[in-house]
N, C-alpha and C positions, 0 to 999 in steps of 0.2 A: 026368138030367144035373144036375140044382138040386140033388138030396140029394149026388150028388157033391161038385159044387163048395161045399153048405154043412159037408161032412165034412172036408174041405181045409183049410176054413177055423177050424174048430173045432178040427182038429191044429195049426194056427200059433197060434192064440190060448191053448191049455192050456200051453205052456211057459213063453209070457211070462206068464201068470197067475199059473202056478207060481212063477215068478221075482220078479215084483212082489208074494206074496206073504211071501216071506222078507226083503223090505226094510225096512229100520227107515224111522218115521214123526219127524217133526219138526213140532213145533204151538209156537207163540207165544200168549199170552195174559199176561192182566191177572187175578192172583187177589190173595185177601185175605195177607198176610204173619203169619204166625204169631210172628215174633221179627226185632225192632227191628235188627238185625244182617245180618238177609238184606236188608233195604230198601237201608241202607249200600251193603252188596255190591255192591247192583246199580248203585245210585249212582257208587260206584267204579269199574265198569266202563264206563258211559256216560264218563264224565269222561276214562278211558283212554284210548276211542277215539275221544274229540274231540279230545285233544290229536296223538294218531296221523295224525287225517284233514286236521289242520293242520300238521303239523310243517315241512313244504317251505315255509310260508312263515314259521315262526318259525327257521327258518335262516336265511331272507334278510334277514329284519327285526332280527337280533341278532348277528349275527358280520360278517365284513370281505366275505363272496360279493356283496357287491350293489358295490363299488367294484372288486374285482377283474375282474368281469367286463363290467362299463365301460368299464376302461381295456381291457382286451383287445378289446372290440369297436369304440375309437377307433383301438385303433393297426390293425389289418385295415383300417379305413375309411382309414387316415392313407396305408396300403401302396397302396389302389387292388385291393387283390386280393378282389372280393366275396365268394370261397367259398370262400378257402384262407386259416388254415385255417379249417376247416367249422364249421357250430356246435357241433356236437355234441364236436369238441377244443376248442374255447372254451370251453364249458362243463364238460368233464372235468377241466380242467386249472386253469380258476377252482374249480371244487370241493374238488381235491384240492390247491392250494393254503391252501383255506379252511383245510381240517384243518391244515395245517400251521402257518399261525400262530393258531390256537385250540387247537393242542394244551398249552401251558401252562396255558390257560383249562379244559380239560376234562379235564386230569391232576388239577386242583384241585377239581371237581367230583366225579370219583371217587374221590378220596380223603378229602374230606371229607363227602361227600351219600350219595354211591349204596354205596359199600365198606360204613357203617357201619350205610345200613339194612337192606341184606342180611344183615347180622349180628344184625339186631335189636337193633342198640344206639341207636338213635333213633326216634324216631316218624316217621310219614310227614310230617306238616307241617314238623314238625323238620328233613328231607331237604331240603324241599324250598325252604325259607328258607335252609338253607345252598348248597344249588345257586345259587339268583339272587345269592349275592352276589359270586362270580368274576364273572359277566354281567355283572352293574353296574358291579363292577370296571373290567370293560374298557371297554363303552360310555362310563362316565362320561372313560375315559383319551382317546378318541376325539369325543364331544360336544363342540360349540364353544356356547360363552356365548350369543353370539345364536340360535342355532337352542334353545335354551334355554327363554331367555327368552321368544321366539317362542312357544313352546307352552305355556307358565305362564301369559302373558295370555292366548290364546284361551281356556285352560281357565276362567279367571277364578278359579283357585283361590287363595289367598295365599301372601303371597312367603315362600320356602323358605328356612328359616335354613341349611339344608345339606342333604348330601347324600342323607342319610335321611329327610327329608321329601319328596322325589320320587317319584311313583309311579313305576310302570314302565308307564304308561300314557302316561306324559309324555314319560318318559325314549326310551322306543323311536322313536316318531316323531319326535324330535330328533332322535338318532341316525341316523334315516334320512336324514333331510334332510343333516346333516353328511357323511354318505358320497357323498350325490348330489354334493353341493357341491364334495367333494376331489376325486372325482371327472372331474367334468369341465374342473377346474382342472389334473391331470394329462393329460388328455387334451387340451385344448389346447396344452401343453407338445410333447406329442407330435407334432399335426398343424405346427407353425412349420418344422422342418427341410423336409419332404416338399413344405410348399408353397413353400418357398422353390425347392424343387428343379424343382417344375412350371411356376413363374415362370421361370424360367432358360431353360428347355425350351421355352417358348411360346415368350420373347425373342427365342430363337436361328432358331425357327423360322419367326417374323412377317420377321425379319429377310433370312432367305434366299427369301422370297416363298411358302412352303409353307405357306399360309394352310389349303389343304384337309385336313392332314393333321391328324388330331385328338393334339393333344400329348401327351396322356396313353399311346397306344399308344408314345408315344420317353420318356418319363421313366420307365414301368414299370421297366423293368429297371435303370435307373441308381437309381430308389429301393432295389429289392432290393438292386442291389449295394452301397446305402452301409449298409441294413441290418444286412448281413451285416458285411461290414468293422469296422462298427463293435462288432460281436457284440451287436445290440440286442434278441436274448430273453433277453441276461444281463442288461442294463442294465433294460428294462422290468420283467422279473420282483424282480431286486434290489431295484428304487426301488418297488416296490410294496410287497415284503414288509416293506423298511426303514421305509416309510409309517407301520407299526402300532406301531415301536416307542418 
């Protein structure tokens, strides 16, 4: 019975042996470099995939996504409506908005940065000095003076005769700050109608003695409906993208 069962098992393990023997191997190691060129290389590709493994947040740290999707999760809060829409339309929609007013910014980029080193007519650093200057472009179109200034004293660096003496070490978290800021100055904008509407709602309702009835279940739908009326994803979406110009 054992010679069996160890013959049984001898037939299941020769095929997967067979099998794992035709598999290619993969090893990582640390060897000596024979030419100053291959070190680069490898250089280059670490560099590649840091910049890859951060990208999601130098989108949100350098274009409009971090005010756009503010304001759309004020006005959902402003609506009363927690889950509609979802986040997941919050966030696709603030996205593909992003693209839409950075596409001037990134038509500028590929035509001046990326087109030309595909072609091998500029060097990589050469690329990539001209990519940041649309970004700066725009940030600097966006950055306010004090949040500015803000990050120059922390930095304790000295003061900027202009624009190209800013890093973009400085520049960015200004920029962040000034999106927080418009931000939520828009979205306060937005919650004044809504509440005035839930005021009204309460009034009416302290008034006729329905103390127990929580207002918000009777203003839902009169917010929606002024919403609507008023066609306010034209309005919010409009005053956001007009925002950038």
């Amino acid at each position: 019975m054992k010679r069996k069962f160890a013959f049984l098992l001898l037939c299941l393990l020769l095929p997967v042996s067979a099998y794992a023997a035709g598999l290619p191997t993969i090893t990582l190691g640390i060897g000596e470099a024979t030419d100053p060129g291959e070190v680069s290389t490898a250089l280059q590709i670490i560099v590649v995939l840091t910049i890859l493994s951060v990208a999601p947040a130098i989108l949100l740290m350098t274009t409009g996504f971090t005010r756009i999707v503010i304001v759309l999760s004020f006005m959902r809060q402003a609506l009363g409506t927690q889950s509609a829409p979802s986040n997941q339309i919050v966030i696709g929609l603030a996205l593909f908005l992003t693209f839409f007013v950075m596409a001037p910014v990134f038509n500028q980029i590929n035509e001046q940065a990326l087109q030309p080193y595909l072609d091998k007519q500029i060097s990589q650093e050469k690329a990539l000095e001209q990519a940041l200057e649309p970004m700066r472009k725009f940030m600097f179109s966006q950055v306010g003076e004090k949040d500015l200034q803000l990050l120059v004293d922390i930095s304790k660096s000295p003061q900027p005769e202009n624009q190209a003496d800013i890093s973009m070490m400085t520049l960015i978290p200004a920029f962040m700050l000034s999106e927080l800021k418009r931000a939520f100055q828009m979205g306060f904008l937005l919650f004044v109608p809504f509440l005035m509407v839930d005021m009204i709602v309460a009034s009416i309702l302290m008034s006729m003695g329905m103390m127990m009835l929580p207002p918000i279940i009777v203003s839902l739908p009169f917010k929606i409906l002024l919403f609507v009326l008023v066609d306010g994803w034209s309005l919010v979406i409009g005053s956001l993208v007009q925002s950038f110009g």
